[in-house]
C-alpha positions as a Markdown table, in Angstrom:
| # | Residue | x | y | z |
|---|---|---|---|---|
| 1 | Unk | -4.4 | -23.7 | 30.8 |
| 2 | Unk | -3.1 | -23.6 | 27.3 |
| 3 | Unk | -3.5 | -20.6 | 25.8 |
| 4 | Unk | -5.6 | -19.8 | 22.0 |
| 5 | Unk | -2.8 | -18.8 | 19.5 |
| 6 | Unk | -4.0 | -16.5 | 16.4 |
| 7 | Unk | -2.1 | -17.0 | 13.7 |
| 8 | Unk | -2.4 | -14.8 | 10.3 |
| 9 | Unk | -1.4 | -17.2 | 7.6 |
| 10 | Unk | -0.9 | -16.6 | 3.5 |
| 11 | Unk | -3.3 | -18.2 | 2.1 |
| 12 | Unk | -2.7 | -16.7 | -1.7 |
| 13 | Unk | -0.2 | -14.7 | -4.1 |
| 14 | Unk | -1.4 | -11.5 | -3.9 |
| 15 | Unk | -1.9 | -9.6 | -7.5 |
| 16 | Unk | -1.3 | -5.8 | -6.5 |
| 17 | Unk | -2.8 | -4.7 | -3.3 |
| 18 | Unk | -3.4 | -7.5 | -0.5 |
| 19 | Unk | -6.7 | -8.8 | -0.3 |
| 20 | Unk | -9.0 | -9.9 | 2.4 |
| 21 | Unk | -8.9 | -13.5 | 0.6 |
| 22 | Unk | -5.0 | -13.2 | 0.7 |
| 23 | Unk | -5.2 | -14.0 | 3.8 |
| 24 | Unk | -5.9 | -17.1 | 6.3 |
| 25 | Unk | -6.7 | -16.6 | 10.1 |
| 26 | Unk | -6.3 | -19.5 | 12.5 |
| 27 | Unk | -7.0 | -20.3 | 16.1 |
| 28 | Unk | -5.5 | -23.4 | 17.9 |
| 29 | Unk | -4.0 | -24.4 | 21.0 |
| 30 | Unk | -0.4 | -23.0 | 21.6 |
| 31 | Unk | 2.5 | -25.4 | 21.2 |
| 32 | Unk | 4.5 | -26.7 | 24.1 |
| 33 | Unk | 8.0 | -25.7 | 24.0 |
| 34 | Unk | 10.2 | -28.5 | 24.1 |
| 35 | Unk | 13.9 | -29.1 | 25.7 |
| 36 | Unk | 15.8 | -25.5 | 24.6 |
| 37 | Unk | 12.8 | -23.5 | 23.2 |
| 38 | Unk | 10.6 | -21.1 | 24.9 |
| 39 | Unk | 6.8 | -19.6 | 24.2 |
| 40 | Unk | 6.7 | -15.8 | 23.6 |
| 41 | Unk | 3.6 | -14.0 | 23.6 |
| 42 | Unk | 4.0 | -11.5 | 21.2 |
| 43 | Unk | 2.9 | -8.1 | 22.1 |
| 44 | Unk | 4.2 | -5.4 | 19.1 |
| 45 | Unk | 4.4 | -6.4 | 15.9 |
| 46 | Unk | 6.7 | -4.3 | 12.9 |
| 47 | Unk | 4.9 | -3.5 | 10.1 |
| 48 | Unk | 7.3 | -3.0 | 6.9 |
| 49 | Unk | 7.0 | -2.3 | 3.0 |
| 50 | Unk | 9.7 | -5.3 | 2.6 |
| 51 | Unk | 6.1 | -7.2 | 4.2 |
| 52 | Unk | 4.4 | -7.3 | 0.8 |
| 53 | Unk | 8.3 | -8.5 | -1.5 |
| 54 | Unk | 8.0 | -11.5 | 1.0 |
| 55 | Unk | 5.0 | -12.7 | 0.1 |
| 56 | Unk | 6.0 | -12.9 | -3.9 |
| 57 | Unk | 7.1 | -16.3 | -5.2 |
| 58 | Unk | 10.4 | -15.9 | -6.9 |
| 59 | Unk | 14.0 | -14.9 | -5.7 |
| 60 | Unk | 15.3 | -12.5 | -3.2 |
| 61 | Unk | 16.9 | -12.0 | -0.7 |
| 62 | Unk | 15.0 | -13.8 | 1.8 |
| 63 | Unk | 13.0 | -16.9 | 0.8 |
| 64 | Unk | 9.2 | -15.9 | 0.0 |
| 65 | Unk | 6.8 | -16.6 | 2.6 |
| 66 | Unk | 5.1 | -19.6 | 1.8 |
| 67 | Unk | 0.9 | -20.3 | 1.1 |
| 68 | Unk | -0.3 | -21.3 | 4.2 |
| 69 | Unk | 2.8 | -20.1 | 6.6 |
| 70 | Unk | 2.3 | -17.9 | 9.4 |
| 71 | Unk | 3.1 | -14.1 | 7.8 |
| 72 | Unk | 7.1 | -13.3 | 8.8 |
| 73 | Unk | 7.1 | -10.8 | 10.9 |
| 74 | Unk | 9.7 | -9.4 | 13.3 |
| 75 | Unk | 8.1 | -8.2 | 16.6 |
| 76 | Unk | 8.5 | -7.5 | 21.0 |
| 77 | Unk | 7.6 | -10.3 | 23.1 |
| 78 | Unk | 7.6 | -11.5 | 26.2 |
| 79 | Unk | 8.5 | -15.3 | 27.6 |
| 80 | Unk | 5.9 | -17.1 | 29.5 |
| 81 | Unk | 7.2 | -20.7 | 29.2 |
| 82 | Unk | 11.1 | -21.9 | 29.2 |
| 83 | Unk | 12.8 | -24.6 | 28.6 |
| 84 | Unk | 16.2 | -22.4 | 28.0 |
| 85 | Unk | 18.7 | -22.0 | 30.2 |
| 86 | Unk | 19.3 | -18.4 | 29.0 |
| 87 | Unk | 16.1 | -17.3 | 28.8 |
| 88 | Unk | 13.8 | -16.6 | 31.7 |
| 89 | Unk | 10.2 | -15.8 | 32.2 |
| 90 | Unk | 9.4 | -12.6 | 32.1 |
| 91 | Unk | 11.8 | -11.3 | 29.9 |
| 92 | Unk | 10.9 | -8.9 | 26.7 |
| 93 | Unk | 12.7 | -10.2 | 23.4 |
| 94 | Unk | 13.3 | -9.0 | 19.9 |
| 95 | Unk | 12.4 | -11.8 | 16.8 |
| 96 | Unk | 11.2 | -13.1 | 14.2 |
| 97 | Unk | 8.1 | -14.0 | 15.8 |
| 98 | Unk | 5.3 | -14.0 | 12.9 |
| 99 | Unk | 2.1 | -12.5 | 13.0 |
| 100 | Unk | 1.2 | -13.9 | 15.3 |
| 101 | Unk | -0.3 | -14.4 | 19.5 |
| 102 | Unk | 2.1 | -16.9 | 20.6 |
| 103 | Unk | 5.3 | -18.2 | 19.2 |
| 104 | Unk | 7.4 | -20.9 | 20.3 |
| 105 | Unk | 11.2 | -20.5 | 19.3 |
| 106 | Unk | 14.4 | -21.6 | 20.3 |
| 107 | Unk | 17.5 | -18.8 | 21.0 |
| 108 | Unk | 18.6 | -18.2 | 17.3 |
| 109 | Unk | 17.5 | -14.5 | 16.4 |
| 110 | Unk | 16.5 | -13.7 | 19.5 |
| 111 | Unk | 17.9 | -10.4 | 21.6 |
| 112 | Unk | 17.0 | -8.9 | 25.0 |
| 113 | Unk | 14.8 | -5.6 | 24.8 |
| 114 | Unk | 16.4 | -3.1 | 27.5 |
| 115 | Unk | 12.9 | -0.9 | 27.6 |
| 116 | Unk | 14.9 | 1.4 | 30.6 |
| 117 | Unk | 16.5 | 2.8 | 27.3 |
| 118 | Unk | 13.6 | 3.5 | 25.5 |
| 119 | Unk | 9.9 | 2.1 | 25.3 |
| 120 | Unk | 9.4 | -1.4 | 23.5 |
| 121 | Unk | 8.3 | 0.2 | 20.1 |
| 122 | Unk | 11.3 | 2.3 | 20.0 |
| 123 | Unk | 13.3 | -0.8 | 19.8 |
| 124 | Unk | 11.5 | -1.8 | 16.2 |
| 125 | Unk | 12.1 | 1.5 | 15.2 |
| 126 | Unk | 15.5 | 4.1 | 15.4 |
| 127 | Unk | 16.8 | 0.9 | 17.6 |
| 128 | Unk | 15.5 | -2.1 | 15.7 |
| 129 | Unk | 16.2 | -3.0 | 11.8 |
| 130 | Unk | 14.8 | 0.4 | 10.7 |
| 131 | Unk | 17.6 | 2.8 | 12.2 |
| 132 | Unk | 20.1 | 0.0 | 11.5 |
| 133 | Unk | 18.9 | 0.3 | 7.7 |
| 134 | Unk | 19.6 | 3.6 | 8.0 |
| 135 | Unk | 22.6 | 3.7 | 10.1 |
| 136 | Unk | 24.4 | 1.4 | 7.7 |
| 137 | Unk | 22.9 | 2.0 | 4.6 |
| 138 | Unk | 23.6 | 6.1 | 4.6 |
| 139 | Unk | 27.3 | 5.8 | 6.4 |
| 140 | Unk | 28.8 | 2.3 | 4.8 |
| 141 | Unk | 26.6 | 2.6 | 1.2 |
| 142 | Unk | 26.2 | 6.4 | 0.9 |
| 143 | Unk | 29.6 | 7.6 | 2.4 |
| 144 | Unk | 28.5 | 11.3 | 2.7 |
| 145 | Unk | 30.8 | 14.1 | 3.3 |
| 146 | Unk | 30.2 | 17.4 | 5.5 |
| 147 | Unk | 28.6 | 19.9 | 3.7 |
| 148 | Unk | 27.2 | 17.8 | 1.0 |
| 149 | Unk | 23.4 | 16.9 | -0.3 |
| 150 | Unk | 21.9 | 14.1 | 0.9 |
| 151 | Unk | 18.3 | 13.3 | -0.5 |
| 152 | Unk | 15.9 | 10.8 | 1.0 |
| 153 | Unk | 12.8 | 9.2 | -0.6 |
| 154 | Unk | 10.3 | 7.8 | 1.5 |
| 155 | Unk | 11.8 | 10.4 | 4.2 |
| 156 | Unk | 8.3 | 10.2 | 6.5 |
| 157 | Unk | 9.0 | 6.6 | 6.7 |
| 158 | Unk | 10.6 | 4.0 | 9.7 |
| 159 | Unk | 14.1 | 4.4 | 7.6 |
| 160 | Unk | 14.0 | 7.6 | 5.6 |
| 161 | Unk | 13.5 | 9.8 | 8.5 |
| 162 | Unk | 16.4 | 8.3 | 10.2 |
| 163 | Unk | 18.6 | 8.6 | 7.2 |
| 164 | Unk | 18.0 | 12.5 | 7.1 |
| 165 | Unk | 18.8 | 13.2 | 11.0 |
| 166 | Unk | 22.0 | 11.2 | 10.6 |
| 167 | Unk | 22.9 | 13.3 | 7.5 |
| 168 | Unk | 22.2 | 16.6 | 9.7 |
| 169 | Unk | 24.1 | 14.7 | 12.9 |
| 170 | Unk | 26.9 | 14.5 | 9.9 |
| 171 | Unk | 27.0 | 17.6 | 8.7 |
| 172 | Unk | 25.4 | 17.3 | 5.4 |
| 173 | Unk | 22.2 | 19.0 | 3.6 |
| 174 | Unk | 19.3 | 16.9 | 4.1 |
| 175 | Unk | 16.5 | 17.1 | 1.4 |
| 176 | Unk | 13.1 | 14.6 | 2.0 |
| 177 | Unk | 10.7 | 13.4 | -0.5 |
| 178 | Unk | 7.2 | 13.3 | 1.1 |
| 179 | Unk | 3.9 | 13.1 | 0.5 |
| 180 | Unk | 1.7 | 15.9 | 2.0 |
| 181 | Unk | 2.0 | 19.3 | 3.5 |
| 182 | Unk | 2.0 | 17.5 | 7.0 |
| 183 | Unk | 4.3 | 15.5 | 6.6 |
| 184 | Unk | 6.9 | 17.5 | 5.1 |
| 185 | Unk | 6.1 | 19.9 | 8.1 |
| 186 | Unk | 7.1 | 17.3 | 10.4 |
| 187 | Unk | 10.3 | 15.9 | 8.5 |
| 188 | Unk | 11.7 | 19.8 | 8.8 |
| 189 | Unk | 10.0 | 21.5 | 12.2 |
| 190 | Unk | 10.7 | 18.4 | 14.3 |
| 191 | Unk | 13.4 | 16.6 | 12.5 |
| 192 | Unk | 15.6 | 18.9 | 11.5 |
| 193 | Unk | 15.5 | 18.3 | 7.7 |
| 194 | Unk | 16.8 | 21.7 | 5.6 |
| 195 | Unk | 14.3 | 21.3 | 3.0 |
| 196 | Unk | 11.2 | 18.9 | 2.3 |
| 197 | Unk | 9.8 | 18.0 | -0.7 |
| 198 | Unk | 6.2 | 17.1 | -1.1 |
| 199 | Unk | 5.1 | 14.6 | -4.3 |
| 200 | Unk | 1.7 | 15.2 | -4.4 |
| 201 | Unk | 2.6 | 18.6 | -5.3 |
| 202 | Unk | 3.8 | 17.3 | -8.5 |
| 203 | Unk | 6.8 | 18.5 | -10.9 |
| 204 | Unk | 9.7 | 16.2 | -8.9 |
| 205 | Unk | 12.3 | 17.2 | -10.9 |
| 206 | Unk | 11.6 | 21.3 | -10.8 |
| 207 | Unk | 11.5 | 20.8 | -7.1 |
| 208 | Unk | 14.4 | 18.6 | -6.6 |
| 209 | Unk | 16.3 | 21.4 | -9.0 |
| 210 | Unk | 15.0 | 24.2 | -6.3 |
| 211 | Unk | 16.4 | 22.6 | -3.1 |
| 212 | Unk | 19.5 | 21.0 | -4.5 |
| 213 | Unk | 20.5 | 23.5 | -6.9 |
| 214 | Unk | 24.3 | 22.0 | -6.8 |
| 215 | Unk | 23.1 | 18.8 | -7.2 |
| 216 | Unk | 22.4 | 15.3 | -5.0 |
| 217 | Unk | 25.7 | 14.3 | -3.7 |
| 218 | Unk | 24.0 | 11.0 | -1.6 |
| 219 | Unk | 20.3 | 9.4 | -2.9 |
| 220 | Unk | 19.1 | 7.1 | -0.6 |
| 221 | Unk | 16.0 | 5.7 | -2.5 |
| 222 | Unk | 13.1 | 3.4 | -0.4 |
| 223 | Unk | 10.6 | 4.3 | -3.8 |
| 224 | Unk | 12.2 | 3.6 | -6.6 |
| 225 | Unk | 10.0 | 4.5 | -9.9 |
| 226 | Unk | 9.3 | 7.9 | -11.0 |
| 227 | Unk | 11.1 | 9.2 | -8.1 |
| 228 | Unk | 14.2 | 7.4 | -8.6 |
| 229 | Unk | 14.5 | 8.5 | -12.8 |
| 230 | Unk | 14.0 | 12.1 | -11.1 |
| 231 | Unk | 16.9 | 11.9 | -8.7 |
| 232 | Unk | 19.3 | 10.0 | -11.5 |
| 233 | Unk | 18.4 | 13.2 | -13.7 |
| 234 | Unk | 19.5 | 15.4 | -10.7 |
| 235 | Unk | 23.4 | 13.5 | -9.7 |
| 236 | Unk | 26.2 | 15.5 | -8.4 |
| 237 | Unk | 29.4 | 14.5 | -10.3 |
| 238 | Unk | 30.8 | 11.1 | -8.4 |
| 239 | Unk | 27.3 | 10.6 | -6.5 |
| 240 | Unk | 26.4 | 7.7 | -4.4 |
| 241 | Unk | 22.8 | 6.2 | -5.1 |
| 242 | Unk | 21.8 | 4.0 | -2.2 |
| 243 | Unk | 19.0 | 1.4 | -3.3 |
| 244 | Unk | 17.6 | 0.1 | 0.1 |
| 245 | Unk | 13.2 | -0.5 | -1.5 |
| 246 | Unk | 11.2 | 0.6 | -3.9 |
| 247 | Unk | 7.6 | 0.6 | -2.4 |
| 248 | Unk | 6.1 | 2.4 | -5.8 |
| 249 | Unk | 6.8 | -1.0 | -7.2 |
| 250 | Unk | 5.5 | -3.7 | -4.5 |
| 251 | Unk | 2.0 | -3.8 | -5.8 |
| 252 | Unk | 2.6 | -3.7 | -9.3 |
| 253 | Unk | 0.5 | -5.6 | -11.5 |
| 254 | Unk | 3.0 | -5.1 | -14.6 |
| 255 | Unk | 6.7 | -6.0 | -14.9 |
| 256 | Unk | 8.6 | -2.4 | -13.5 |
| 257 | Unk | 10.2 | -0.5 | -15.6 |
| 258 | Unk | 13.8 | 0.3 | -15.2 |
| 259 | Unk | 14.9 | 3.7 | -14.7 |
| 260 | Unk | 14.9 | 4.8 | -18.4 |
| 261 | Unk | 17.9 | 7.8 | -17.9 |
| 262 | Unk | 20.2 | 5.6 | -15.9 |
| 263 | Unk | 23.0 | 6.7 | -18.3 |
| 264 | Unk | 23.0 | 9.5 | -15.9 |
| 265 | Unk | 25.3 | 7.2 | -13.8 |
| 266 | Unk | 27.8 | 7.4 | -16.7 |
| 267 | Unk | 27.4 | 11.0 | -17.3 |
| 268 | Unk | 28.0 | 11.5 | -13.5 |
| 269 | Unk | 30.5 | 9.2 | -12.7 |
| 270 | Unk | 28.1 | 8.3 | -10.2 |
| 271 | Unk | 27.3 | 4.8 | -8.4 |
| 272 | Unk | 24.3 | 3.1 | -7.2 |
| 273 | Unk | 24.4 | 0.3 | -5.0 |
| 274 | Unk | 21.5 | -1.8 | -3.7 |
| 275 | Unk | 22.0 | -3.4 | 0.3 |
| 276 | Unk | 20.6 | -5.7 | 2.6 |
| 277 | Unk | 20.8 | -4.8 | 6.7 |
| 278 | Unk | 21.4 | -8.5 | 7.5 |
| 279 | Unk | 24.4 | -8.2 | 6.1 |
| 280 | Unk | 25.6 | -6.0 | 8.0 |
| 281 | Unk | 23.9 | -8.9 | 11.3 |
| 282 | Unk | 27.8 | -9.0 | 12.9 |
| 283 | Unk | 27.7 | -4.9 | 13.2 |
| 284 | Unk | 24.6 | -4.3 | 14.7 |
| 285 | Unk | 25.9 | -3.6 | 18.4 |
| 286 | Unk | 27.6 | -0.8 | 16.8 |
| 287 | Unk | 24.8 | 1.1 | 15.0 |
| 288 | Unk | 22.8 | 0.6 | 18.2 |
| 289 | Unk | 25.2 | 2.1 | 20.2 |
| 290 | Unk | 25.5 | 4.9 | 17.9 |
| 291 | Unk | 21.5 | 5.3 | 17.4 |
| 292 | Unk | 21.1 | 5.0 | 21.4 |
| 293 | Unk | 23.6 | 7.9 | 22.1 |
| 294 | Unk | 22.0 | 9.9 | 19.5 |
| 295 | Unk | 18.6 | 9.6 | 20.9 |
| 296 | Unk | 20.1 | 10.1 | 24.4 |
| 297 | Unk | 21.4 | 13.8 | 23.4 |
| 298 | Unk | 18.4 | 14.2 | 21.3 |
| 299 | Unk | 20.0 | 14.9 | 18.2 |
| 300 | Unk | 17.8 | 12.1 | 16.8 |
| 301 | Unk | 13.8 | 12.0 | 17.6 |
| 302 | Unk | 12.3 | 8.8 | 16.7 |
| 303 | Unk | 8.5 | 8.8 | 16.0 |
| 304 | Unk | 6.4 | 5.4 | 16.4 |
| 305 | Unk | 3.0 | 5.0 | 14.7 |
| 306 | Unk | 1.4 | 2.9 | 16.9 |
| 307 | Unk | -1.8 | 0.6 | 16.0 |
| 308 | Unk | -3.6 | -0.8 | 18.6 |
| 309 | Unk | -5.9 | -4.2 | 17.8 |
| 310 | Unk | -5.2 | -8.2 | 17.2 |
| 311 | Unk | -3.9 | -10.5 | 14.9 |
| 312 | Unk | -7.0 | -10.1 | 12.6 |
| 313 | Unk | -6.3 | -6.5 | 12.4 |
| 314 | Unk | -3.1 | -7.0 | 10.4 |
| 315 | Unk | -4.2 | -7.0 | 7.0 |
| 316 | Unk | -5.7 | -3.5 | 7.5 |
| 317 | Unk | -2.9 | -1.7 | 9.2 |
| 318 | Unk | 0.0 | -3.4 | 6.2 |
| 319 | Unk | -2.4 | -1.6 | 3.9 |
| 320 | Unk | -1.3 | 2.4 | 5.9 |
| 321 | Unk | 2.1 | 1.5 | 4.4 |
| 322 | Unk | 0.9 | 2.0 | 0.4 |
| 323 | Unk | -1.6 | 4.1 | 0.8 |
| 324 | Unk | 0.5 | 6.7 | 2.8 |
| 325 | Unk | -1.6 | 6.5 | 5.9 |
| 326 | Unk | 1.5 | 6.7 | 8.9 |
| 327 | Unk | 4.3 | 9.0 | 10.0 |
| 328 | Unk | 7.7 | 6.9 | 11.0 |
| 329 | Unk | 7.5 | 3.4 | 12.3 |
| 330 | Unk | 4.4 | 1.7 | 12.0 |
| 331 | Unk | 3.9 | -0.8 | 14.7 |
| 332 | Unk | 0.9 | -3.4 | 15.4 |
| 333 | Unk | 0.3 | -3.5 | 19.3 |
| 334 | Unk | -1.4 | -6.6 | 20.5 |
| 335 | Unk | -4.0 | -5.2 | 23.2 |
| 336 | Unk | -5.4 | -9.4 | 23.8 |
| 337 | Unk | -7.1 | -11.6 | 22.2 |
| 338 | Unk | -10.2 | -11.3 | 19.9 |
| 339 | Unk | -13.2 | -13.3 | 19.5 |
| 340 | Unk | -13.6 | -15.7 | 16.7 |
């Protein structure tokens, strides 16, 4: 019997936050793979800030999703139908899947999930694109030194909690911008951070002068914003600002504002240096190895935030990321399907 795909496509340009008419849900048959494709059901979807960037017209550095395409999404599933040699049913694989039930794919993208290392979800998070955005962007962008200061916004985040174990694991000073007394708990009982730094507390810059007094040697910035023009104002001499998102800015309904002191980069002799993880694609066996050993010796924790519901559920749980609802990698588990 053919199975009933659920598919959550675009159906308009959102203006600020997504909206229940922003979105399309469809049900049809599942394709047939044909000669060298296979059909994954998918059964965790990652939920990211880049999400809402993809779904603007205009360049970057992926192409926008498209009105009426299936939503990109990366995501765990496993093969029930193949057609390729190198692929057999049963098997759990990482891809771009979509949001999602069923996807039909050939081999490009597509990696084996070892869940004897860690559970499924893991694998989207410190061993999926998350820690590899971290891995990379702190050690090959951010180039800290022992005994430096390495702040992280976003720090309760898939990446930014990452970035501030791997500073500790390095020897560094790890400072985390967070929002909420809970949170900032978590980022230094359980992580390891030195000192955490809660927004909603207000006065960024007096804080930020309290816990790095010497000044930020590394910024590794996933807000941008407000929180960004605080962190130039606070720049170590010969700094390293690492742009890797600015999720204050996704939802804007106004053109964003540059940061208005970035002189301070002069004044510093500082950089700052915006990356994507893809390219960094030929490398990733490395920072996995790195991240698995890590987590092995449990000098790094990882932390999954895990939804449970269907495709039609998606909408609701993208929203956790702006309105500061989750704690590390949020992921979208598929428990089955859901009536029309």
């Amino acid at each position: 019997m053919t199975p009933v795909n659920v598919q959550c496509r675009l159906a308009a340009r959102p203006v600020g936050l997504p909206k229940p008419t922003d979105w399309e849900f469809v049900r049809e048959p599942a394709p047939e793979p044909g000669d060298g494709k296979l059909r994954v059901e998918v059964e965790y979807l990652s939920v990211d800030p880049a999400m809402r960037s993809w779904m603007n017209a205009g360049r970057s550095y992926v192409p926008p999703v498209e009105i009426g395409e299936v939503m990109r999404a990366a995501g765990i599933g496993r093969v029930i139908d193949s057609h390729h040699p190198d692929f057999q049913v049963g098997e759990q694989l990482y891809g771009v899947f979509g949001v999602q039930r069923y996807a039909v794919c050939d081999a490009r993208g597509l990696t084996r999930v070892d869940t004897s290392v860690a559970p499924a979800p893991v694998h989207l998070g410190v061993l999926g694109i998350s820690g590899l955005t971290a891995y990379f962007g702190l050690l090959d962008v951010g180039r800290p030194e022992p005994d430096q200061t390495v702040v992280v916004s976003g720090a309760a985040g898939s990446v930014g909690s990452v970035v501030g174990q791997i500073a500790r694991i390095k020897g560094c000073r790890a400072v985390g911008i967070a929002g909420g007394e809970e949170k900032c708990r978590w980022l230094v009982d359980e992580l390891g951070f030195d000192a955490a730094i809660d927004y909603k507390r207000g006065e960024l810059r007096a804080q930020l002068r309290d816990h790095a007094p010497d000044g930020i040697d590394v910024f590794f910035d996933n807000v941008g914003g407000e929180t960004l023009e605080a962190a130039l104002a606070r720049l170590a001499r010969g700094a390293r600002v690492v742009i890797c998102g600015a999720i204050s800015q996704y939802n804007a309904t106004e053109a964003p504002r540059g940061p208005a002191n970035y002189m301070q980069l002069l004044v510093a002799r500082a950089s700052m240096t915006g990356f994507v993880i893809f390219d960094y694609s030929a490398r990733y066996g490395e920072g996995v190895a790195a991240l698995a050993q890590w987590l092995g010796s449990g000098e790094l924790r990882s932390r999954e935030d895990v939804v449970h519901g269907g495709i039609e559920q998606f909408p609701e749980v993208l929203l956790r990321l702006f309105e500061g609802g989750n704690t590390g990698k949020l992921v979208l588990a598929l428990d089955g399907e859901q009536p029309a």
